[in-house]
Each structure stands twice: as structure tokens, then as C-alpha cells.
C-alpha positions in Angstrom: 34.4 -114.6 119.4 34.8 -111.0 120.8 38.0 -109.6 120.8 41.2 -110.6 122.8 42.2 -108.5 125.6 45.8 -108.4 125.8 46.8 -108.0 129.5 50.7 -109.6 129.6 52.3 -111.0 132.6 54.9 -109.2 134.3 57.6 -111.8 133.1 56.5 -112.4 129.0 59.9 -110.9 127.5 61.7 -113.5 130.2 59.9 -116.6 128.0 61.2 -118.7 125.0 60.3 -116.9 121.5 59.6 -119.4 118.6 58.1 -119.2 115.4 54.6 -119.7 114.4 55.4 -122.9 112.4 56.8 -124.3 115.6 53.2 -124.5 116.9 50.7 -127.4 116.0 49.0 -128.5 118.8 46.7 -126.6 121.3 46.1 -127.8 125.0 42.6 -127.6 126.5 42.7 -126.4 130.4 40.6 -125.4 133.4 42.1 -123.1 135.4 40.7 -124.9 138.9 40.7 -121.8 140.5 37.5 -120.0 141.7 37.5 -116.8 139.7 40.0 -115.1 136.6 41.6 -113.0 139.0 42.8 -116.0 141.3 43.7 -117.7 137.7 45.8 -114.4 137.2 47.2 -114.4 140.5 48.6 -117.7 140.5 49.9 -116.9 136.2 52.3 -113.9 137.9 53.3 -116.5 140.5 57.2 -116.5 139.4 58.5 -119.9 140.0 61.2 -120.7 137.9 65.2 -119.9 137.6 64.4 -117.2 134.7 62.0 -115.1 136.6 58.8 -116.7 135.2 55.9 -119.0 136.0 53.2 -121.6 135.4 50.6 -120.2 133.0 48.5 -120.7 129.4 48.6 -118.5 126.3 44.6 -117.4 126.8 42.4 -117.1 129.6 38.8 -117.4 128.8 36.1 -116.0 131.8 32.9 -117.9 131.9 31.2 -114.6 130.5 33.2 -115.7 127.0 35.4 -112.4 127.7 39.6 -113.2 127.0 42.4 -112.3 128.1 45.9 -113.1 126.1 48.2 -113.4 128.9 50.8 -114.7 126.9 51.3 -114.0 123.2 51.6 -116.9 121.0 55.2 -116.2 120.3 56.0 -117.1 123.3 56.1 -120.5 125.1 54.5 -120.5 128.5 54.9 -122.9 130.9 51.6 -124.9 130.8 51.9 -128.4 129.8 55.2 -130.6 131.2 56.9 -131.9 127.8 54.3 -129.9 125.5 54.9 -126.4 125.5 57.2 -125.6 123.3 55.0 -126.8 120.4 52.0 -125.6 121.9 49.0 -123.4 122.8 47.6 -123.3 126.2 43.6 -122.3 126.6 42.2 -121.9 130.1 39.0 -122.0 130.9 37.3 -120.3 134.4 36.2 -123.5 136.0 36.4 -124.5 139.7 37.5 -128.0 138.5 38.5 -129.7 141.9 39.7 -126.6 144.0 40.3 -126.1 146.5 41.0 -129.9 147.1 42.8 -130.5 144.3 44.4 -133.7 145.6 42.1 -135.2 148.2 41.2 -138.3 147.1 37.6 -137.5 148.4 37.2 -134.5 146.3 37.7 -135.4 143.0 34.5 -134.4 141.3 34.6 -132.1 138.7 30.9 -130.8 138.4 30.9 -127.2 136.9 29.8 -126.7 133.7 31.5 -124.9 130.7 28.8 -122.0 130.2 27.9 -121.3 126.8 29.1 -118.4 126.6 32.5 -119.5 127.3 32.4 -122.4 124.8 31.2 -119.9 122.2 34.5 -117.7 122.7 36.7 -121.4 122.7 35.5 -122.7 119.3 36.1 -118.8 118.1 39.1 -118.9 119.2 40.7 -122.1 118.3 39.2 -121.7 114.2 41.0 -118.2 114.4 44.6 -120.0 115.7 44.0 -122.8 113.1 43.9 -120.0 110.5 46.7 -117.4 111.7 49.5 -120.6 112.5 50.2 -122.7 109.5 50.8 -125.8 111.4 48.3 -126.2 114.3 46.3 -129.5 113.4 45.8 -130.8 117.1 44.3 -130.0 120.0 43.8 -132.1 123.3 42.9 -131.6 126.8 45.6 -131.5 129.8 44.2 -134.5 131.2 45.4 -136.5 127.9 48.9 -135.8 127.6 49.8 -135.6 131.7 48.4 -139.0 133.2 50.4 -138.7 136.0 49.0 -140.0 139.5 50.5 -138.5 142.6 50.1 -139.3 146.2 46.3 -138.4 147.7 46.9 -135.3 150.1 44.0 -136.8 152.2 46.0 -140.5 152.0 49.1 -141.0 150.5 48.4 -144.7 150.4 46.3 -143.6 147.3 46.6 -141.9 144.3 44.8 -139.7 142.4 45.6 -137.8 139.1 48.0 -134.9 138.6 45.8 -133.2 136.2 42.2 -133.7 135.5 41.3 -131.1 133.1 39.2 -130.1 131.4 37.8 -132.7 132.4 34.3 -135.0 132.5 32.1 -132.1 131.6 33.8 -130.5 128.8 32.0 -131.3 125.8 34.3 -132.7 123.5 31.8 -133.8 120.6 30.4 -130.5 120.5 34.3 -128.8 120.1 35.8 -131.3 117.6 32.7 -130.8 115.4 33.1 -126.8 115.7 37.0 -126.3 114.8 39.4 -128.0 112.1 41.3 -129.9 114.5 41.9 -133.3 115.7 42.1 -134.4 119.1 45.9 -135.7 120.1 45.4 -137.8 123.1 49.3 -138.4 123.8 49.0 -142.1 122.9 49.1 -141.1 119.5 
């Protein structure tokens, strides 16, 4: 893994601080968004009381470049009921936009390049050695099972959050990094 780029939101001294013992779990996400600058764009959204928004700890570009939008001291806003004890990793990946919700769009077929996979498993064995207490990691899909309403037909439903979803190689990570996958049944 190359080195991370720190490039802060506009609103990171407006989030939570906490302690690096605080953190033992790591949450898997694709951003869903076209591009890293889109994925930024929507991070300085500010959506919330305090002046802050929705957004993981590290973004990481399909090229394997990252960018630390959020310092791990910090608790973004990235995983209802999670974050405070957690991590968030996004990947670049189209995921289902722009249809997000559309019951007839709910294919997720972009693959993780390797490049980008490359930087993930560097990344996650460097945070499993700098926080003393990180043991887990899991993907968004498997601690937010919500269904909503289809935007296309609100006589179905479809889930809030698919990611990372069907194509992310989950063998091939839990093999690379000292960490076991939480799947919020557990």
C-alpha cells in the first residue's frame, strides 16, 4: 500500500473524537458513485445538526491511490449504529448508481480492480497493527439489512445498502488480513 493522502473534510474538527481502543471493527463500502470526486462531493455534503455529513474514514480510487478523508480519531458518519466503534473503507465502485433504488436496477457488476484490492488488504493489516483492538471487519451490506420502498414501485422492496457487494472478493480479503468477518448476526 502506497501512502495515504490526507485531504480532510471541511467539517472533521465538528466530529466525535474517541480513542484508538474504542475501535475494533472496520466496515467494507462502495462508494456507488461514478468517480472519487463525486464520492468527495457527496462526503462535504453537510447534513446533520453539527455541521457534518455522511462519509467513511478512507477513500480508496480504483488506481489503489487513498485518500484519508477522516482521521481515525474521529467517528464519521458511515454505518447507522456502527460508527462509533468503527472504521469506514470506500471503495470507487459504481455499485447500483445512479438507480440506487429501482427495483430493476439492482445489479452490481463492476469489478474491484486489482489495484484497488492491493491498497485494501494494505491497508486494513496496517489498521490491525496501529489500533489495539480492531479484530473485525464486515461489509455494509451485513450489518444494515434494511429494505426500503423500490423508487420504481413502492409495492416492492429492495435493500438500503448493497455494498460492497456480490463482486467483492471476500475469500481473497479474509485470507490477506488478521481479521474476522462480523456479519451483525454475530
Amino acid at each position: 500500500m502506497g501512502a495515504i493522502i490526507d485531504w480532510p473534510l471541511p467539517y472533521v474538527e465538528h466530529l466525535a473524537t474517541r480513542p484508538a481502543a474504542a475501535i475494533d471493527l472496520v466496515v467494507i463500502h462502495c462508494t456507488e458513485l461514478p468517480d472519487l470526486a463525486t464520492a468527495r462531493e457527496y462526503g462535504e455534503r453537510r447534513l446533520y445538526d453539527g455541521g457534518t455529513g455522511n462519509s467513511g474514514h478512507v477513500y480508496i480510487d480504483r488506481d489503489g491511490s487513498a485518500f484519508r478523508f477522516v482521521p481515525e480519531s474521529r467517528t464519521a458518519h458511515h454505518t447507522r449504529g456502527y460508527n462509533e466503534r468503527s472504521v469506514g473503507i470506500e471503495l470507487v465502485n459504481r455499485g447500483r448508481w445512479p438507480h440506487w433504488l429501482d427495483s430493476r436496477c439492482q445489479r452490481m457488476d463492476e469489478d474491484y480492480p486489482e489495484a484497488q484490492l492491493d491498497a485494501l488488504e494494505g491497508l486494513l493489516r496496517e489498521l490491525a497493527r496501529r489500533l489495539p483492538n480492531l479484530r473485525h471487519v464486515a461489509g455494509h451490506e451485513d450489518l444494515d439489512r434494511t429494505r426500503v420502498p423500490a423508487t420504481d414501485d413502492a409495492s416492492r422492496t429492495v435493500p438500503r445498502k448493497r455494498d460492497p457487494g456480490p463482486r467483492f472478493p471476500w475469500d481473497r480479503i479474509l485470507a490477506a488480513v488478521p481479521l474476522q468477518r462480523l456479519t451483525g448476526l454475530d
